[in-house]
C-alpha positions as CSV (number, residue, x, y, z in Angstrom):
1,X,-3.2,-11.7,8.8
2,X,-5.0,-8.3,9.6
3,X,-3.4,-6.1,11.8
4,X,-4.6,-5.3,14.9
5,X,-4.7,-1.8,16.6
6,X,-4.1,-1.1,20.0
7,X,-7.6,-0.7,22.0
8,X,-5.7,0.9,25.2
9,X,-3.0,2.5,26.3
10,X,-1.8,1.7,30.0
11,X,1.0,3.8,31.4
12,X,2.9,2.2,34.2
13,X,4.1,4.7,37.3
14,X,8.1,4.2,37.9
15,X,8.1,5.2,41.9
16,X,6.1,7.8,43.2
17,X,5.0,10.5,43.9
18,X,3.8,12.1,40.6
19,X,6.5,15.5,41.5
20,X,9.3,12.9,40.0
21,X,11.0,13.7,36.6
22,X,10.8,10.3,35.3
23,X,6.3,10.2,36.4
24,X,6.4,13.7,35.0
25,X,7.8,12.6,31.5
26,X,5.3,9.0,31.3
27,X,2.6,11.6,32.2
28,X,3.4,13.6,29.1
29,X,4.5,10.9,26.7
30,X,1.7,9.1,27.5
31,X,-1.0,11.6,26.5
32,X,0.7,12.5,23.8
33,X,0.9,8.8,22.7
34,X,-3.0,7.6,23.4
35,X,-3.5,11.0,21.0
36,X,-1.5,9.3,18.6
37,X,-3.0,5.7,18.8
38,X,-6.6,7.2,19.2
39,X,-6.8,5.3,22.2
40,X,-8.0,5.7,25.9
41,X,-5.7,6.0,28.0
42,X,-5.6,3.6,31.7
43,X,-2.6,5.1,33.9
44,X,-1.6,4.3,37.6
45,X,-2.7,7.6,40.0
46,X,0.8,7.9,40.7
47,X,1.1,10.0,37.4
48,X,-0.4,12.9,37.9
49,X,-3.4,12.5,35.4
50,X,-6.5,14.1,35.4
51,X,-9.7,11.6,34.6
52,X,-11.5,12.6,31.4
53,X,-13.4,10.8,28.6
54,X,-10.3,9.2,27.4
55,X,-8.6,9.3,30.7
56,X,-9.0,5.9,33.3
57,X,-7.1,6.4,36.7
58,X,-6.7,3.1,38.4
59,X,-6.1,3.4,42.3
60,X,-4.4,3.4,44.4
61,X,-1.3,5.0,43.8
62,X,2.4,3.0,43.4
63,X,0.6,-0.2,42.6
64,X,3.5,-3.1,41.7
65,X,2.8,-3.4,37.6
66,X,1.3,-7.0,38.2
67,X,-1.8,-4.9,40.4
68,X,-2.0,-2.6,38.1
69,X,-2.8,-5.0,35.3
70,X,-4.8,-7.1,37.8
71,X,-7.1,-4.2,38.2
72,X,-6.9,-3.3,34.7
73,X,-8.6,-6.6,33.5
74,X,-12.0,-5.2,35.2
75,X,-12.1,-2.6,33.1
76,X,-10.8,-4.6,29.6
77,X,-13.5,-6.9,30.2
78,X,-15.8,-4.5,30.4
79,X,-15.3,-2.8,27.3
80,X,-13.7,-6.0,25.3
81,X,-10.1,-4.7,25.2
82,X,-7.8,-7.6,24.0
83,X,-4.9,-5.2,22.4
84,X,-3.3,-2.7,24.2
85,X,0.0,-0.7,23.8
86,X,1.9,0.0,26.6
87,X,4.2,3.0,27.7
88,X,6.9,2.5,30.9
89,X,9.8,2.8,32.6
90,X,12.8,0.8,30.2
91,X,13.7,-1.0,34.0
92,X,10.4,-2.5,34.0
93,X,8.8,-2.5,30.4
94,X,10.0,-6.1,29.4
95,X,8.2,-7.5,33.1
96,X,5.0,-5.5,32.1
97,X,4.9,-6.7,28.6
98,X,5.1,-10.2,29.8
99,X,2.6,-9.7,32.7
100,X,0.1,-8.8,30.4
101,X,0.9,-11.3,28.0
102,X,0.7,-13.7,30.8
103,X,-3.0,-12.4,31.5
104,X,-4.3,-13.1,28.0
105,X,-3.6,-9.6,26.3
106,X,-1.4,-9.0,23.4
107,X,0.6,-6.0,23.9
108,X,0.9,-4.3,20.0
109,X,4.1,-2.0,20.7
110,X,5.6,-1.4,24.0
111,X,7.3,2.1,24.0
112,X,9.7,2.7,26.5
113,X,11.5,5.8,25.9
114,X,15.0,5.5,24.8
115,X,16.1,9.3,24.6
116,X,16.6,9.3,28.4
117,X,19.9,8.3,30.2
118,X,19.6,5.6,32.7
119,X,20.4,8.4,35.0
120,X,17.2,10.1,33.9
121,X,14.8,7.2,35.6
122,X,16.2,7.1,39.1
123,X,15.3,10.1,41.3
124,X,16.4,10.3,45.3
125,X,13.3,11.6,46.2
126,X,11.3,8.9,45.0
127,X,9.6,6.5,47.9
128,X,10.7,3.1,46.4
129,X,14.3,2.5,47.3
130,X,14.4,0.6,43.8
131,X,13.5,3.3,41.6
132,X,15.7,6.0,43.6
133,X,19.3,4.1,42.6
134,X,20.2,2.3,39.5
135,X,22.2,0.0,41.0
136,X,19.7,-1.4,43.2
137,X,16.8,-1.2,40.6
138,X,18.7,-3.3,38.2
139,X,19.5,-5.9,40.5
140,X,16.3,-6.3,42.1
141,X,14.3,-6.7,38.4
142,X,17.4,-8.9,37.3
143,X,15.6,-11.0,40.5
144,X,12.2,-10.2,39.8
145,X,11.9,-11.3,36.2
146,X,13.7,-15.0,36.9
147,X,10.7,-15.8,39.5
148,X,8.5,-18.1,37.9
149,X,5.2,-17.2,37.0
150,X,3.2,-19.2,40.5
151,X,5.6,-17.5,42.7
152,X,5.5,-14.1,41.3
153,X,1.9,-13.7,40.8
154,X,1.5,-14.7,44.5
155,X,4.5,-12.2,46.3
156,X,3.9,-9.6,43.2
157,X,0.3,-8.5,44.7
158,X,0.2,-5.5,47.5
């Protein structure tokens, strides 16, 4: 079996707006992962990224991850992107991972990085009431992730 390399990277926002520590820190990883992979890189606008060669910005901003993807497939197809790795949030990785699995991709590595405290993810200033308090983020994806697929891809879409 040959092993496949990742095509694209997407980078999932956790709550906006971009100011946040956590959209801060995907913003950085991110770049500095797609450098690593030698891939493009297709990020949420909630991130703070500036479009470039190797840059895609999908709109609009704090998109639910199942949009994101939704919107992502336009541009896969158009450039025959099957593999993709993806970098997010550790509260909603496993859900995006799945989604895109789901949707026909196959995700080669999904990075959600560890070196940050759960703490670290949830800021007060952040305009989704699930990503400002742990608590509450939990439970909610706990919910989330138990919804079968027909349901969820229905409710899921803003």
């Amino acid at each position: 079996m040959v092993m496949q390399h990742c095509q694209a990277v997407l980078v999932f926002a956790f709550g906006g707006p971009s100011e946040t520590a956590p959209n801060r820190y995907l913003a950085k990883e991110a770049k500095g992962w797609a450098r690593f992979r030698c891939a493009p890189l297709v990020a949420q606008s909630g991130l703070g990224l500036t479009p470039g060669p190797n840059v895609c910005i999908i709109e609009p901003p704090n998109l639910a991850p199942l949009d994101f993807i939704l919107r992502f497939i336009e541009i896969a197809a158009r450039f025959n992107w099957h593999y993709v790795d993806v970098l997010a949030a550790p509260l909603i990785v496993a859900r995006c991972v799945r989604d895109l699995e789901h949707l026909g991709f196959h995700v080669i590595h999904a990075h959600d990085p560890e070196n940050k405290r759960n703490s670290f993810w949830f800021d007060r200033t952040s305009d989704r009431l699930w990503t400002q308090q742990p608590l509450i983020g939990w439970t909610r994806e706990r919910i989330v992730r138990r919804i079968p697929w027909p349901i969820y891809s229905h409710v899921s879409k803003e």
